[in-house]
Structure formats: C-alpha cells, structure tokens
BAKE-428156 format. One record per residue (C-alpha): residue in one letter; x, y, z. Coordinates in steps of 0.1 Angstrom, whole numbers, plus 5000, padded with zeros to 4 digits. Layout:
% BAKE-428156
aXYZ...
***
This chain:
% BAKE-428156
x284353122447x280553252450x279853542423x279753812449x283353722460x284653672423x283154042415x284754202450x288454022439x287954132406x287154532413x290054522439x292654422416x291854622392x291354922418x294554832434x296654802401x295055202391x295955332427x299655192430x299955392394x298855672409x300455752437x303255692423x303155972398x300956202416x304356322431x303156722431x301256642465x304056502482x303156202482x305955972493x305755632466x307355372490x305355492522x302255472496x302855112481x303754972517x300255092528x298554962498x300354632494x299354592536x295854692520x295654462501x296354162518x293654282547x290954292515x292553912502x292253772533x288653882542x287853762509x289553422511x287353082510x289652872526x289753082554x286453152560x285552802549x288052512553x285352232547x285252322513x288352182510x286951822512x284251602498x281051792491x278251722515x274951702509x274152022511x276552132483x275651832463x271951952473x272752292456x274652152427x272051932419x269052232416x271252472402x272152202374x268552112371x268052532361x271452522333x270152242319x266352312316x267352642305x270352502277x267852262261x264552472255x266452762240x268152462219x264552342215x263252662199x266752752181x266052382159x262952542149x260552292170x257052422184x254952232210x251952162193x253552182160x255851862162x254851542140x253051322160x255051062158x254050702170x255850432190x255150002196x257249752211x259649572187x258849272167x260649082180x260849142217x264049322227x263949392263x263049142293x260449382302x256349282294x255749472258x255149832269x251949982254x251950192222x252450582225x252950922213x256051122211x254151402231x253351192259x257351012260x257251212296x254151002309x255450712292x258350752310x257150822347x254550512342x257850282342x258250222376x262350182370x262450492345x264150292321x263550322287x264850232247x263650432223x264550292190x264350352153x266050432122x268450692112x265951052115x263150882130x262951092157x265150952187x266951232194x263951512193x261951242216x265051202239x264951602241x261451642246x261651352273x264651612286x262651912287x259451762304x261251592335x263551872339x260652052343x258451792364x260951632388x261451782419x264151672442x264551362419x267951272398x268651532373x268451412336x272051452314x271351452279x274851332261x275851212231x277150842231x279750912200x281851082224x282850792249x285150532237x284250222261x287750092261x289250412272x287150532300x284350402326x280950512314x280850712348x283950852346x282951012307x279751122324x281651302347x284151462319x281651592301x280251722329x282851922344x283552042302x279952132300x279752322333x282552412348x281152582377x280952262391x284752322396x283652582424x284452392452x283252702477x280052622464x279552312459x282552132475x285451912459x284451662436x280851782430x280351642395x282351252405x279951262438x276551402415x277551102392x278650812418x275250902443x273050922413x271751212414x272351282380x270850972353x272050912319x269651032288x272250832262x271850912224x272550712200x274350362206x274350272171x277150592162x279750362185x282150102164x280149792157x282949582175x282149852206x278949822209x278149482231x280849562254x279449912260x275649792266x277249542291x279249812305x275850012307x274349732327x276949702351x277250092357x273850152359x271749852375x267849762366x267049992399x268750302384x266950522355x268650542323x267550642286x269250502253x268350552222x269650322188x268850242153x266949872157x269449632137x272349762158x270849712191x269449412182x272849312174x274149462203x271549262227x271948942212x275648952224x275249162256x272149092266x268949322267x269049642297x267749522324x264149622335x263749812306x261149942286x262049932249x260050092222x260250162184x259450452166x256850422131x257750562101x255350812087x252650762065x251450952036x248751142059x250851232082x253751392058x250851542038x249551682070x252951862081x253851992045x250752162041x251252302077x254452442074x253952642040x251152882029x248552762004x249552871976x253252651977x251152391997x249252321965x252852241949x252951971970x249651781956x251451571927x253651441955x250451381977x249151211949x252150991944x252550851982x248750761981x249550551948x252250411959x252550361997x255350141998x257450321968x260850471969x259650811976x257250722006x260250522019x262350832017x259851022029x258950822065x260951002086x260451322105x263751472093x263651412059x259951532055x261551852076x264251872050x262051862020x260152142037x262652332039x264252282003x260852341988x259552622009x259752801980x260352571951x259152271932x259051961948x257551791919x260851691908x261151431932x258751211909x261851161885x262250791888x265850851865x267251091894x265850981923x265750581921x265750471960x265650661994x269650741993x269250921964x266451121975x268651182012x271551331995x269251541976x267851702001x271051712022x272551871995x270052141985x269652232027x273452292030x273552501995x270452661998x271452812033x274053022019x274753301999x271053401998x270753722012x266553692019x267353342039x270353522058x267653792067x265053552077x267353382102x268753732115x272553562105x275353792109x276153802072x275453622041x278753362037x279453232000x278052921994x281552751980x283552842007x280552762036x280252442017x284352382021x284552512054x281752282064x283651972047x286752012065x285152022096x282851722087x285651512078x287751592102x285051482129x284351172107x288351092110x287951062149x285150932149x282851142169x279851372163x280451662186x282551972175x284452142204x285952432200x288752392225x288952032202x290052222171x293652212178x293351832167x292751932134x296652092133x298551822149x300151782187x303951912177x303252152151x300452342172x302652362201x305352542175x303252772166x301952882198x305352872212x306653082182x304353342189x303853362228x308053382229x307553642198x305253842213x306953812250x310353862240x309854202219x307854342248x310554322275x313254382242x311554732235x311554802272x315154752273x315654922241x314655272254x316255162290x319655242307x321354942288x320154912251x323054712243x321654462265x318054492249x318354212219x319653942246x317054052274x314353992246x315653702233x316053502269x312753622275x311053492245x313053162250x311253162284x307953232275x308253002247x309352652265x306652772295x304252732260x305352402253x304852282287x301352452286x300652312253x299851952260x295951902274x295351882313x292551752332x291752052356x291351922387x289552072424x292652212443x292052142479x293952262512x296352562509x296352562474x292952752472x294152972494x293853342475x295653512503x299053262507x299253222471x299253572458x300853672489x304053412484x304453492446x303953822450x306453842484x309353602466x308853872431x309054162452x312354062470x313954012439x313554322420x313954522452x317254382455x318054472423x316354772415x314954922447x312454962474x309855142451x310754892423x310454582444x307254672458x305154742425x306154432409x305654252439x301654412444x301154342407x302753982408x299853962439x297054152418x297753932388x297553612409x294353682426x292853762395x294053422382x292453302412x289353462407x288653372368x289953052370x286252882374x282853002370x281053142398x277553062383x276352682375x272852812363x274352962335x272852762306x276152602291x277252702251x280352772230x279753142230x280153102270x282652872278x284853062254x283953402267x285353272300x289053272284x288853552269x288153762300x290553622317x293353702293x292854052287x291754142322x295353962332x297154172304x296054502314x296654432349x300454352343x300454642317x299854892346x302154672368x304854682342x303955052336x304555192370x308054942375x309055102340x308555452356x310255392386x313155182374x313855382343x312655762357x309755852371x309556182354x309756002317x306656002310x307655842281x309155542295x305855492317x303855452282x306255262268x305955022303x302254992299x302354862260x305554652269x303754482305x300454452278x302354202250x304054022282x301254012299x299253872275x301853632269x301853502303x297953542307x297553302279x299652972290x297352712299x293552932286x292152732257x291452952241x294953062230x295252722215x291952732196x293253112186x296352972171x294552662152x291852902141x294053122125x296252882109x293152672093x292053022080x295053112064x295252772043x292052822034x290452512053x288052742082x286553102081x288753382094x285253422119x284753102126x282653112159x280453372138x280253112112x279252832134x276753052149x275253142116x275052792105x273552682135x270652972128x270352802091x269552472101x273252322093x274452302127x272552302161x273952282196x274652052222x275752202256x279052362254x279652192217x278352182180x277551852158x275651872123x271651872121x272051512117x274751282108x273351222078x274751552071x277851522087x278451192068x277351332032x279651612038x282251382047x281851182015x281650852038x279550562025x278650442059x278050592093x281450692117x282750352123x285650472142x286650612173x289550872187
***
C-alpha cells in the first residue's frame, strides 16, 4: 500500500471508530443510532473500496515488472546509502581521518585472476570499478580492516552507480550453507531488513526473490572465515555456482581460512583477490598522536620508542591492526599506556587483545563524563552492563552467529516455555477483560466462565501464533481491504445482532471492519527508503498494537453501551478499558514484538538483560561496544563478542 493510502485508511478508521461512538450517545439530538451506523458502516465501505489496491490495481497481484523492480531497486539504493553512512559516522570513522591502510596480492597466489596491483583502502571504490567483473577478495587477519574496507567499498558505489546492481552488505555468520540456498538467505535478509519490499502495490509480488534472481542486487559478503571450518569449502563452491565469474560479488576472509577453503573449493572465479598489511610503527604512531591532544600524545612516546626498537616484537604484533590501535586509543585517551611495556603482563599479542578488550567494555560504563561525551541515555553500572553483555555474547556464541536480532531474542528462553508465557498472559489479560465486562453486565454469575472461555481462547490462538512464520506477499483476493474487512466484519455483525440487536450487531460489525483494515493497513511498510534499524522495525509493531487496541476499545465501548444501557455511562467506560486489554490481546497474536516483550521481561527479571534493553543496546552501540548492521546488532568486533563469551576460538558453530 503507497504511504498516502496507508495514512487515508489509517485516519478513516480511527475517524470512523470516534463517529459510530458518537452518534450513538449524542441521543439529545435525536439522532436515531441504527439509521446512523447503517449510514456510516455504508460509508465506510464506499471510503475502503476507493481506497482498495486490488481494485484499482489487480496487476499487482502478480510478479513485479520492471517497472516495480525498477523502483524497488532506486528506492533500496536510497535505504541503504542512507543506513550505512549514518552507521559510518555512528562507529566514529571520518573520511580523511581513516588509517591508510595498504593492500597486495597474496603470497602465494589465491585467485585465477593476473595479481591485481597494490592499493589503498581509500581508493577500494576505484579498485573495484577497474575490475572489469567487479569481483573482488579482500583478505586479512582478524581487525585488519575487512569489514571497514567492505563498508567504505559500500558507501562509494552506492553512491557512484547509477542504474547498476545495488550493493547488499551482509554478514556471512548468518547463513548456514546446508540449510538454505545462498540466494534464498540473501533474499531472507532482505525482506527482514526491509520489509517494505513486502508492498506488493509498489513494487509487485516477490520483489526482493525477483531483485535477487535478475541481479539487480550483488552480494558484498563479510567474513567467510566466521562459518564452520567443515562449511566453508562447500559454501565458496556454492558461491561459485550462485553467482558466476560474469556476476559482481565481494568476500572478505582471514587468509589461512580461505586459503583452506580454495584449496578444496577452488579459487572465485574471475576474481581479484587482495590482502590487507599490517601496520607499521609509523603509521600507528601517526594515528595515536592524531586522535589525542599533545599533551596525552606525549604519553605515547615510550611506546613509540618501543615499536621502533623492536619492529617485530610482541607489542608491534599486537599493535598491526587498525582495531586494536583504535582500541588502545580509546583505553588510553586519557590514561597511561606505558604499561603495555610490561613484558610479565603482556607476553604475546593475545594478552595485549584481551587487555584492551577488556578495559573498552569496562571503561564504557559507569563513568558519568564518558556517558556525557557520547550523549548515552544514562550512565549503566559497569557489573551489570558487563553481565548483561555476557549473556547476550554467549548466547550468540551458542548459535553460532554474530548478528543480534531483536525479534531473535525469544531463542534465548526456549520454543515451549516462551509460548507458555505468552499464552499465560495474552489469555490473562483477554480473559479478565471480557470477565469484568460481564461482571458489571446483566449476568454476573456468568462473568467467571465468560472470562475463563475467553482467556482459553485467546490463549491456544497464542500458541498457534507463537511458532515463527515466514510472511509471505498475499496475492489475488486476499489483498483485498474491501472483501476482507467487509466479510469479517459482515459474518461478526450477524452474529451479535442475532443475539443482541440491530444497534449491537452493527457496531461490532463496523469495528470488526475498522480493526481489519487497520490490520491491513500496518501490516507492511509503505516506505522502502526508510534507512532500516532496530529502533524502526520494532516501532512498526508497536504502532500496530496500540493503534489496534484503542480501536476495539471504542468498538467494545459503544457495544458495551448499547448491549448493557446506553444511558450507563458507566458501563460505556467500563467497555472501553475492557475492549482495550482484549484488544490488545488480539492486536498482539502474530506482532513480534509481543514475543520479544515477553522474553525481554523474563530475562530481566532473572537478572540475565536490562529491564530497558533497547535503551541499553542503544547506549552501548554509542560507547563503541556494539554497532549496527541494518535492522540488527553484533559486537564491535568478534574479538569482543568471543572474549565476552569466554571462548578460546572464534564461533565454530552454526544454528
């Protein structure tokens, strides 16, 4: 549904709800309530069906043409241009400011391509174009600088290419080669990433599988070396097949593993594959003094003094790459690095890694001056960050992936028991509504069974909601706004009229209709450009649920009022909080983020995850802990992730 249609369906439901209350009660001008609902309900289904895309538009109910895939393809372009330089700047990376970091081709040879010439990190985009097949293989070890290359590669063509394929940044720890097609993930996280490309008015049925299966959209893959060891041939030959030596495509890896990974796969095809250098001592000296004012730059002279002595020592080897010479500039910004020269403490480069892993994570909380800096929303005690952070770190280490979703978090409780809860209280919260209803009705006596059937309801309808779907484009009559909300809201109506009235049967038939269309309406984004985050994809659900609840709180209001006495003023207010909790109840079936809600707040109350945890997230995200990836989080690095984990080696495993 375009966003002008979504905003006209939305202010008519919620005008069409207010006016059916009241007439109703505006009885002292002689206003006769069924004559008034007949006209509106008529109303209303004039205003769905001049709103309706499939009538106005029935080709949308089929494959998208080219000129949806056309618009899907620019307006992607804009989401994704705009999601990765505000990531850019929120990382705290500057252009003209970034290490200049230096590439060669592998010794030996990996790719079946001529050696491609040495380069800079700053020119990756020119490097890239020059290759005829825009296909490149950035490699190098773990915080070289693959993945701030792969995102300034990103940035640069999203901003350069024209009517060319779209560049889609993703993580490679999320696809399990032996569960999916490496085109079908793509298209997943797609459709998880941006799900306006769900609209099928817009852009058509299918939009992200057709995006993916023409190529318009190519594959920026990071990190090939975070997949199982025993994964990771098959997936590079899967990678070869998918995408063919004519097609672009960007990976990036640590060398040993795709060197392992080629010698039993075989290299990609018509590739270009290049190796990022470690630092040496000028350029780390050059970036320290840089980042911090003289006076604490001259702190950093003994260590100067070190790496020229000994170029090949622990500390320069600890020192080489571009994140941990950006985490000791941020552990030292203010303190002594000096103690880094203690041979006793810091014998080899692991020791000096967890050092500095451990002093970012501590020494971005509880400090109320570094909370300030960052403009966090609060200052967070450092033990229970640091155990918060932990959990979530291990439990990502015990699937085996390096992305934390938030509609993912209901892993953490367990299938059966989550769907308890939620069912517990969605039939809790259902059930008393329509009990206290009843309760204050004609028939009290009948108020504990009415609530307790209704509960039972509401609860099995959340255990059928509870287990994850894939959504899917509905085509034909099934996107129909007017003939869905029209049937539901004909077959409700019937129902309660025969059972309580003309009056009765035609309120809770309109709302039935007002509370499907605005299903309808909020059940997909109207606007792909919308560059794609937590925050976003999460403030989706919530909108959806309370504009739902209110809506059936006004329905439930006016049938209360009409059933039970429309001159009981008191029963009407007792209607509207009773439709609220079952409206709420029903609004929150199959949103994620009533599953996330209910995970969230059992975490919290054992301790394991902030009460706030979105806030959190946020917060360590603005300290340097975190950083974002589309509609997801992952750790600065997963040398962080895996330190907070306590694992030895890098994720071996995968969910």
């Amino acid at each position: 549904m375009s966003s002008f249609r979504q905003r006209a369906v939305l202010a008519g439901c919620v005008l069409a709800a207010l006016l059916a209350a009241a007439g109703l009660f505006a009885t002292d001008y002689g206003i006769d309530p069924d004559l008034w609902l007949i006209v509106l309900a008529l109303g209303f289904v004039l205003f769905l069906a001049a709103l309706d895309p499939w009538l106005h538009r029935r080709k949308a109910a089929g494959l998208a043409t080219d000129a949806n895939l056309a618009a899907a393809r620019a307006a992607l372009a804009t989401a994704l241009r705009g999601q990765w330089t505000e990531e850019f700047t929120a990382r705290g990376l500057r252009r003209g400011e970034l290490l200049d970091l230096h590439w060669s081709a592998p010794e030996p040879p990996l790719g079946d391509q001529p050696a491609a010439p040495p380069g800079r990190s700053d020119a990756v985009v020119e490097a890239f174009e020059r290759q005829p097949r825009g296909r490149l293989v950035v490699l190098g070890e773990a915080g070289a600088g693959k993945s701030t290359t792969t995102l300034l590669l990103t940035i640069g063509l999203l901003e350069r290419r024209g009517d060319g394929p779209v560049p889609v940044l993703l993580p490679l720890s999320t696809w399990d080669p032996d569960a999916e097609d490496v085109r079908t993930w793509m298209t997943r996280r797609l459709y998880e990433d941006h799900p306006a490309l769900r609209n099928t008015e817009l852009y058509g049925s299918y939009a992200a599988d057709l995006l993916v299966e023409q190529r318009l959209v190519f594959p920026v893959l990071d990190g090939l070396d975070q997949l199982p060891a025993a994964k990771r041939a098959d997936a590079l030959a899967r990678l070869n097949r998918a995408f063919p030596p004519a097609t672009p495509l960007v990976l990036t890896s640590r060398v040993a593993e795709f060197a392992d990974a080629v010698a039993a796969a075989g290299p990609v095809a018509g590739a270009d594959v290049v190796q990022l250098h470690p630092l040496d001592h000028e350029e780390i000296a050059g970036y320290l003094r840089a980042s911090t004012d003289p006076l604490h730059a001259a702190r950093w002279e003994p260590i100067f003094l070190h790496l020229r002595a000994e170029p090949d020592g622990r500390l320069a080897e600890a020192l080489s790459t571009p994140l941990a010479v950006w985490l000791a500039g941020v552990v030292y910004g203010s303190g002594e690095p000096s103690e880094l020269l203690d041979r006793n403490r810091f014998p080899d480069r692991r020791a000096v890694e967890h050092h500095l892993v451990d002093a970012l994570v501590s020494g971005a909380f509880g400090d109320r001056a570094v909370a300030h800096d960052v403009r966090a929303s609060q200052v967070w005690p450092r033990d229970k960050a640091h155990r918060w952070l932990t959990f979530l770190a291990t439990h990502l280490h015990a699937r085996g992936i390096r992305e934390l979703a938030w509609w993912e978090l209901r892993r953490a409780v367990g299938r059966t028991w989550l769907a308890l809860l939620g069912a517990l209280a969605l039939g809790s919260i259902g059930g008393f509504g329509v009990a206290w209803l009843m309760a204050y009705a004609s028939t009290p006596d009948l108020a504990p069974l009415t609530g307790l059937v209704a509960g039972l309801l509401v609860a099995a309808a959340a255990l059928s909601a509870s287990r994850q779907r894939t959504a899917k484009p509905r085509l034909g009559a099934w996107r129909s706004l007017l003939l869905t909300s029209a049937v539901l809201g004909t077959a409700a109506g019937l129902v309660f009229g025969a059972l309580y009235g003309l009056s009765a049967g035609l309120v809770v038939g309109l709302g039935l209709a007002v509370a499907t269309a605005l299903r309808f309406a909020l059940g997909s984004a109207a606007e792909l450009t919308q560059p794609s985050s937590p925050k976003w994809t999460m403030a989706r659900d919530r909108v959806a649920t309370w504009t739902g609840s209110l809506v059936l709180a006004v329905v439930f209001g006016a049938a209360a009022g009409l059933v039970f006495g429309p001159h009981q003023s008191g029963m009407v207010g007792l209607g509207l909080a009773s439709g609220l909790l079952l409206g709420f109840a029903l609004s929150v079936l199959h949103l994620r983020w009533w599953w996330f809600t209910v995970a969230r707040i059992w975490l919290a109350l054992r301790g394991k995850l902030p009460w706030e945890l979105m806030v959190f997230l946020d917060d360590a995200r603005k300290l340097g802990v975190l950083r974002q990836a589309g509609a997801c989080y992952q750790f600065r690095h997963a040398l962080v992730q895996d330190r907070l984990a306590g694992a030895r080696e890098p994720v071996r495993s995968q969910a």
